[in-house]
C-alpha positions in Angstrom: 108.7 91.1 90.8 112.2 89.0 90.9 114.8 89.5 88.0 117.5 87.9 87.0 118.8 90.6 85.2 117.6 94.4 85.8 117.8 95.3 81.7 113.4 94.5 81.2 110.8 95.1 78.5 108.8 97.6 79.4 106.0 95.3 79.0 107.6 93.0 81.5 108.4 95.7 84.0 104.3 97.1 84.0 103.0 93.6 84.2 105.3 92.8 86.9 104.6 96.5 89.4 101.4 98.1 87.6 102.9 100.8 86.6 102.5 102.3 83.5 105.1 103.5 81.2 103.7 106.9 79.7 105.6 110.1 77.6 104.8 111.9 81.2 106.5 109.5 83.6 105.4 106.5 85.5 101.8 106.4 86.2 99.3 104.5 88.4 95.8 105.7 88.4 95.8 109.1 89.2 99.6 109.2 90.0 102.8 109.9 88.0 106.0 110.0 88.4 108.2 111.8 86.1 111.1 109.5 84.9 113.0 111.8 82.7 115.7 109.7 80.9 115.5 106.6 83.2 113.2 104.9 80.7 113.5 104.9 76.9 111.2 106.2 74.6 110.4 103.1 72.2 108.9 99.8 73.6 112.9 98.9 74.2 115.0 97.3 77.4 114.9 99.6 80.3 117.1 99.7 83.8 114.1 98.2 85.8 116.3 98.9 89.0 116.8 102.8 88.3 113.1 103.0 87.4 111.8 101.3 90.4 114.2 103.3 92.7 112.9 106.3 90.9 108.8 105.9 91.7 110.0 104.5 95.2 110.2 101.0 94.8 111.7 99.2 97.5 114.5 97.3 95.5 116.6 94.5 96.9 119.8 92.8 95.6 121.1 89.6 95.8 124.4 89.2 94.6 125.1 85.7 95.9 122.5 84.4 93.8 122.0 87.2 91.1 119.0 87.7 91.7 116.7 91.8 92.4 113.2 91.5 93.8 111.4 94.7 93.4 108.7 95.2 95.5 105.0 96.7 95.7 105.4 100.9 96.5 104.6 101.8 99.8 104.0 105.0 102.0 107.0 106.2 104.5 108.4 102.2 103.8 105.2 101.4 106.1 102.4 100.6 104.7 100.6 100.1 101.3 99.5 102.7 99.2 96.6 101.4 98.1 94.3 99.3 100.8 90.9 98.9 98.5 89.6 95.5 99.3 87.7 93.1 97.2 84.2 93.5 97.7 82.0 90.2 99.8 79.1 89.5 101.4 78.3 88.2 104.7 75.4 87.8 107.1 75.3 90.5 109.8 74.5 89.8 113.5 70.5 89.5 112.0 71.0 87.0 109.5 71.0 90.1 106.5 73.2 90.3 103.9 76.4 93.0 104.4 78.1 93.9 101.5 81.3 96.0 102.1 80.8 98.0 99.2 77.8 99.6 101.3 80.4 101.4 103.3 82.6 102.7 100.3 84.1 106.0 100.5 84.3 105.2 104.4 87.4 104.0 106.0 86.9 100.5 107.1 89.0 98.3 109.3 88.4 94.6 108.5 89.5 92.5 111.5 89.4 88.5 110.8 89.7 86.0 113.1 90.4 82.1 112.4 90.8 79.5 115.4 93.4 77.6 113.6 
């Protein structure tokens, strides 16, 4: 998400991360973060820096050009929290369709491989 000012809608600032502004705190599926008085009550502006920063958020600044980019919340700054895949099809070594959905709940490790 990129912002030219860090004062957002709070309908901007869940389109733009996902994360859902609720009484309880910032929530994505299952998960929510408790916000306290960084975000206001009524559908008014809130400090979309402080809230990021708050749910962990990486946040960077660019004062040259006046510009914040808040970014997509990782684990440990390393790695997504999230890594659900969309679901495809592709023959296996027998010519049979392979969904990847047949291995859900199952950690997967998708390795792809282009000559180009």
């Amino acid at each position: 998400m990129i912002l030219t000012n860090e004062s957002v809608s709070r309908t901007e600032f869940e389109a733009g991360t996902g994360w859902a502004l609720k009484p309880e705190g910032a929530c994505k599926g299952s998960a929510c973060v408790p916000l306290f008085d960084r975000a206001p009550a009524s559908s008014g502006q809130l400090d979309a820096v402080a809230v990021a920063e708050a749910i962990g958020l990486p946040v960077v600044h660019d004062e040259d050009h006046g510009v914040w980019v808040i970014g997509p919340e990782s684990i440990g700054s390393r790695v997504l929290v999230s890594a659900e895949d969309a679901d495809f099809e592709l023959p296996d070594l027998e010519g049979k369709p392979f969904r990847l959905s047949s291995l859900r709940g199952r950690k997967v490790l998708v390795y792809a491989w282009a000559p180009y």
